[in-house]
N, C-alpha and C positions, 0 to 999 in steps of 0.2 A: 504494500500500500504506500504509494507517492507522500511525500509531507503536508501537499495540500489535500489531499482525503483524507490524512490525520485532523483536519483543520475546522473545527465547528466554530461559528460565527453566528451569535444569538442577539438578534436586534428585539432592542427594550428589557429596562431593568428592573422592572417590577415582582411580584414576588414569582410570575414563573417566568419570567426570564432567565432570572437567581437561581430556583428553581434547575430550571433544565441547562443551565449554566455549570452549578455544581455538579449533578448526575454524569453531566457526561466529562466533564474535567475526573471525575472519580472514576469514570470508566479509563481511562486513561487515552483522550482525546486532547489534543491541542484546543482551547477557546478563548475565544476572545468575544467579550461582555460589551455591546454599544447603548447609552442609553442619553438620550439627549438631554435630560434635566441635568442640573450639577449634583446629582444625590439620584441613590439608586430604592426602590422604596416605592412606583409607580404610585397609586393614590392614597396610598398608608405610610404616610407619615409626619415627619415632625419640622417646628421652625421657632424659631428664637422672637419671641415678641418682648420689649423689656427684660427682664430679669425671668420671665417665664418663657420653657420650652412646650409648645404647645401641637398638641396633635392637629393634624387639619381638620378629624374627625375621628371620632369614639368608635373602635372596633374593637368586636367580643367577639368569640368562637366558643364553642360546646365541645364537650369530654369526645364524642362521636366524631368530629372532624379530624381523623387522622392523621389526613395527611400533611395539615397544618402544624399540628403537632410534632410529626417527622421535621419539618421544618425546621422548628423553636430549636429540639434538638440538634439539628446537624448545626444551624449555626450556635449552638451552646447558649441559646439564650431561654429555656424550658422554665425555670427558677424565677425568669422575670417576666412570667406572665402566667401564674398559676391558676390554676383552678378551681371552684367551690369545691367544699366538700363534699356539700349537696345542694342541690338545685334549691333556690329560694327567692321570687321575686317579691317584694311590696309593691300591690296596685294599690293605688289610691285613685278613690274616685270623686272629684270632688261636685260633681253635678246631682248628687244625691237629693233627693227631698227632704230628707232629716240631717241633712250636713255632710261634711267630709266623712268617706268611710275606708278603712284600710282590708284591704285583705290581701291574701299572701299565694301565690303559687310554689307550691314544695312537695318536694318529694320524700316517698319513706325507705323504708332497707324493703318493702315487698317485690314481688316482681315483677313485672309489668305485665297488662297493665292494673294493675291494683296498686304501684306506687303512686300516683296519681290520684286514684279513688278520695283517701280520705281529701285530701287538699282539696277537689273540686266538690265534696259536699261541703264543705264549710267554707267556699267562696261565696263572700257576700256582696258580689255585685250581680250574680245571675239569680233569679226566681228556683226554687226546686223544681219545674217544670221543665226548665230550660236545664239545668245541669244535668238531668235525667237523660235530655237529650242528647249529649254531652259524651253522654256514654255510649250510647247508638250509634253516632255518626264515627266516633273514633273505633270503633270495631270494622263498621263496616270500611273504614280507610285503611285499616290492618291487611282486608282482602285485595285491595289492591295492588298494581303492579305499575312502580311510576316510573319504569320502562317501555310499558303500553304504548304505542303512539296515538291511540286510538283518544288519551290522557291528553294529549297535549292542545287539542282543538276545543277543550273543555273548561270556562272558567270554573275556575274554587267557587266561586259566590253560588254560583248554578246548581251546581255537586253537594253542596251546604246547604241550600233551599230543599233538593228532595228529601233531605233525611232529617227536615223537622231542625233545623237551625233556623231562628229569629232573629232578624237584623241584630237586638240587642245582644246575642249571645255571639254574634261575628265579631262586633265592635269588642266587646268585651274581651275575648277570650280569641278566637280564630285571628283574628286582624291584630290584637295584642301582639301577637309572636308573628303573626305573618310580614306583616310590614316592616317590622325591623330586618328578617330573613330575608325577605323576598324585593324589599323595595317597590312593595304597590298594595291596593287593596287585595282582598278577596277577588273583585269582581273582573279585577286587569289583570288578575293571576292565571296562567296556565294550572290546571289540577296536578299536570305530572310534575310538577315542578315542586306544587307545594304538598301533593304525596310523599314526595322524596322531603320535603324539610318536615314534614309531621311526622313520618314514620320512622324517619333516622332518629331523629331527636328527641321524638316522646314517647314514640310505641315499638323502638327497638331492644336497646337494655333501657336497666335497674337507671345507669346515672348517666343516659347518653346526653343529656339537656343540662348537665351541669355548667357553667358558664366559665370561660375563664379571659380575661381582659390581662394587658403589660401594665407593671406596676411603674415603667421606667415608660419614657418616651417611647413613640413608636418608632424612632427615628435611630434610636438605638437597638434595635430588634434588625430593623428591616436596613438600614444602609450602614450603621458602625459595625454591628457584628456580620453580617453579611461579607460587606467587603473585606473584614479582617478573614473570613474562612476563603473567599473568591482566591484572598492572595496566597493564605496557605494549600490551596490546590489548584494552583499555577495556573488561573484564568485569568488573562488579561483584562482589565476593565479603562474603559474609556468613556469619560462622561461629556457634556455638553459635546457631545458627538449625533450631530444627524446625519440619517442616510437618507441617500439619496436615489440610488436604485438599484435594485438585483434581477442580475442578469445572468445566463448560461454563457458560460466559454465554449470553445469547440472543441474542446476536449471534454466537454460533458459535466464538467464541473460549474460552482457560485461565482460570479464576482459581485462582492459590496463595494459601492462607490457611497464614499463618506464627503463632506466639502474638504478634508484636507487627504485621505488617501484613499487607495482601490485594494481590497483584502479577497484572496484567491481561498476557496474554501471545498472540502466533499459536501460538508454539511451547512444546512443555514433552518434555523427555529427564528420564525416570526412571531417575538410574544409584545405584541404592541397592539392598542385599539382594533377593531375591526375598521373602521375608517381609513388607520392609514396604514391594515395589512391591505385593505384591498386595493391603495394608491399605489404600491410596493409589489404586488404579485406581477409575476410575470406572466405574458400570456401564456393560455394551455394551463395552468398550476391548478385551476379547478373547473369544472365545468361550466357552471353557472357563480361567477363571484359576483354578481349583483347584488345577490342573495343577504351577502354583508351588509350592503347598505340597507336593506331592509330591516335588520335589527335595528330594534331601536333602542333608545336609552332612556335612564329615568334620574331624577335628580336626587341628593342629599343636600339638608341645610343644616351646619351645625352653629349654635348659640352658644359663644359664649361668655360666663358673666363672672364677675371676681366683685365677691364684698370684704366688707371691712370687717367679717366677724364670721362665723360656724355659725348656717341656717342650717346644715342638713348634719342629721349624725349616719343616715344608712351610706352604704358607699355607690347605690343608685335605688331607684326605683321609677316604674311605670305608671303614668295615670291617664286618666280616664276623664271623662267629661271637660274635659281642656285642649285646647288646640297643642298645649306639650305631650311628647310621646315617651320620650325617656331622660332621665335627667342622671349625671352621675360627677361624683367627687371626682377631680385631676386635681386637686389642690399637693398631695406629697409628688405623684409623677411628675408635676408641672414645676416642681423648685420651690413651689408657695410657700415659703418659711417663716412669716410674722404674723402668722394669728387668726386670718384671711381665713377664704375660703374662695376656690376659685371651682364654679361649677361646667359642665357642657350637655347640652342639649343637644340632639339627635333628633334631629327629623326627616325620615325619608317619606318617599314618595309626595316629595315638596315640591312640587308645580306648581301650587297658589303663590308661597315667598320665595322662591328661589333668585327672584329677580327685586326683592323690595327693596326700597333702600333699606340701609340702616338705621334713620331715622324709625322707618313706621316698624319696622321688628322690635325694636326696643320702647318704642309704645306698646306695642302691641305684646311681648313676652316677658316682661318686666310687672306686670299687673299681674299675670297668669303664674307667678313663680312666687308672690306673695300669697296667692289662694291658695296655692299647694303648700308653701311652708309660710306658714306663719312668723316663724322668727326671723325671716327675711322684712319682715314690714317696718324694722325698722332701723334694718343695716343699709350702709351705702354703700351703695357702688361704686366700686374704684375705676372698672373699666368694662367697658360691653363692647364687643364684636364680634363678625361673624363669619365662618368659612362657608365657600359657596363649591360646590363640586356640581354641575350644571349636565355630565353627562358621567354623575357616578358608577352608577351598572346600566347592562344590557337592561331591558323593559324584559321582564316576566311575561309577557301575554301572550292568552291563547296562539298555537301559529308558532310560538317560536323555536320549537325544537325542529320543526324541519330545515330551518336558513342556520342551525348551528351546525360548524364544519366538522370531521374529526380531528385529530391531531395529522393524517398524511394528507398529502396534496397529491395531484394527479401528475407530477413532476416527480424522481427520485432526487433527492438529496433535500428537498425542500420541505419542512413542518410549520405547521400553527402550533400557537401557545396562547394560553388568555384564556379569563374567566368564562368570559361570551363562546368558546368553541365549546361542542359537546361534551362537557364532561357528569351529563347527570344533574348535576349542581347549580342553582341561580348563583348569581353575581357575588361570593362570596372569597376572603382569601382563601380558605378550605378548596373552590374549587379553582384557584389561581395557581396555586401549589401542582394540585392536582391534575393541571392541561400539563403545568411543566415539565412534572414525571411522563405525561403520557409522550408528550413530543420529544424527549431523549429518551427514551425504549426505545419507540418507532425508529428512530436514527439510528441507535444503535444495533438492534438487528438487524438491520437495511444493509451493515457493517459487518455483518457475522460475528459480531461480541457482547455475548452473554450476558449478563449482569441480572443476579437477582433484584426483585422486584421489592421498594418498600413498602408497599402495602398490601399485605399477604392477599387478601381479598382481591386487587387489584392484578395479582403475576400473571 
């Protein structure tokens, strides 16, 4: 094998760039890493605003997400971003008729699904009528197969309607978990999509929904310890690097043309947008790449607010009857060391404010986080702003699993990478990871060299 078919070249450094960057550096491939921002960390990460380091946006993963988990591991960063012990959310709902009412989603040591059970009779924001149901629909989700395709032309809202789900109990409870998972309602959700986040997560095991978030920036997970493993296995990384086009040699092999060099390769992984894999494909690489632009995307807004004093003591919680969706402490992550308290708000499938100014979000979520904590009514705010991610994940909806690519291209030597390619999974790091292993397999058996699989389920 020539030294340029030893030669993988993985354009974009997000987490499956990284991803399929390591894998085949550890297969023992020559690589080099292009990613055009000055930090590697694609849309999970960190940035320096005053004295605070600040995530652009709040990401959580669940005990079930394995191959995220491989991740934390190979770059050694596992320890800084731990896990519940057990699954435990505070809803708070504060549109109640008799006032604010807290109840809790948790789980027990039974096995599923009866760990569950008890938590959802004693959820006091749904009717007995409706938790009863509750039970019904999540059985009948058991039987499903959210490989089906037959699944993906199917909204969840629709799929939740036959089996005796009540708006109130979507809102509540389905839409609760789905929107933060999924990035949309119910109603804009594909079913197979959100079979795969229900059934992995609450009706696989005992503790697959346990949650675990970085206790450190995310900046330090995804591009400090990253990079420091990139370099301990010999992949070159090149940042504020854009490409510009990939092409076939007549010897059969890649050329990447960058604005300052041309890089001769066997192999080339495109783990970048679908936007600008499809600017970037060469022709013939799939049959129909239109198909790309057909995915769509959906936004995240994250709020966030720093007081002069400890409004919240849980380290987040969800609520209800508020235009806030999830609210959680970054005060020790973020540096915040005098007394403070610096909160971040999560709000996906934000189409209505994704575009507001700052002015009217801070009218507008500033009143909404004194209803929810009261000991904020009478702390001040030191600083309020907001991150905008405008085309954060692929759009959930019905439809979309057919225009999702695999990891091979109809070219040899050329793969996708990226949450939006087929990988089972909506727009999560879990399945960003996840493209990045599938698109260095693929390569490397293409290579005739072995390598076991990390994710047993997955070889």
């Amino acid at each position: 094998m020539s030294a340029t078919e030893q030669h993988a070249v993985v354009i974009g450094g997000g987490l499956a760039g990284v991803t399929a960057a390591l894998e085949l550096a550890d297969a023992g491939l020559r690589v080099t890493l292009l990613e055009g921002r000055p930090r590697l960390g694609g849309l999970a990460f960190s940035f320096k605003r005053g004295d605070l380091t600040v995530d652009n946006g709040q990401h959580v993963y669940l005990r079930c997400c394995t191959a995220y988990r491989w991740f934390l591991d190979r770059v050694q960063g596992a320890a800084l971003a731990p896990v519940q012990d057990r699954l435990d959310v505070p809803v708070l709902d504060v549109a109640h008729p008799a006032g604010p009412r807290l109840g809790r989603l948790r789980r027990s040591a039974l096995p599923v699904p009866l760990h569950l059970a008890g938590s959802l009779a004693r959820y006091p924001h749904l009717s007995l009528a409706e938790r009863a149901s509750v039970g019904r629909a999540a059985l009948a989700l058991r039987r499903l197969d959210p490989a089906d395709p037959a699944l993906d032309g199917v909204d969840f809202a629709t799929w939740l309607g036959r089996y005796g789900q009540s708006p109130r109990t979507i809102e509540a409870l389905w839409d609760l978990v789905g929107i933060a998972t999924l990035n949309a309602t119910a109603g804009q959700s594909s079913l197979g999509l959100a079979a795969m986040v229900f059934k992995t997560g609450l009706l696989s095991e005992n503790g697959a929904a346990d949650i675990g978030w970085a206790t450190v920036p995310l900046g330090d997970l995804h591009d400090t310890l990253a990079r420091k493993q990139l370099d301990a296995a010999g992949v070159r990384t090149e940042l504020r690097t854009r490409v510009t086009c990939v092409s076939r040699t007549q010897e059969g092999n890649w050329r990447v043309d960058t604005e300052g060099e041309s890089l001769d390769a066997g192999t080339v992984v495109l783990a970048v947008p679908q936007r600008e894999a499809h600017a970037l494909l060469p022709p013939g690489a799939l049959a129909d790449p239109d198909k790309l632009l057909d995915i769509g995307t959906a936004p995240i807004l994250n709020v966030h607010v720093v007081y002069d004093r400890k409004v919240l003591k849980q380290p987040f919680f969800a609520a209800l009857g508020s235009p806030v969706q999830w609210v959680f402490d970054r005060s020790d992550a973020s540096g915040l060391a005098d007394g403070g308290q610096y909160l971040a708000l999560s709000q996906s499938a934000a189409q209505d404010d994704i575009d507001e100014p700052v002015s009217v979000l801070r009218a507008k979520y500033l009143p909404e986080l004194e209803r929810l904590l009261p000991a904020a009514r009478g702390a001040k705010v030191r600083d309020f702003f907001v991150t905008r991610e405008r085309t954060a994940t692929f759009a959930p909806t019905p439809g979309v699993g057919r225009l999702r690519p695999g990891a091979r291209t109809d070219t040899p030597g050329l793969y996708l990478a990226g949450a939006w390619t087929a990988t089972g999974w909506p727009a999560t790091m879990e399945g960003a990871v996840r493209s990045g292993l599938s698109a260095a397999h693929a390569a490397l058996a293409a290579l005739g060299r072995h390598r076991e699989h990390p994710l047993q389920e997955a070889a």
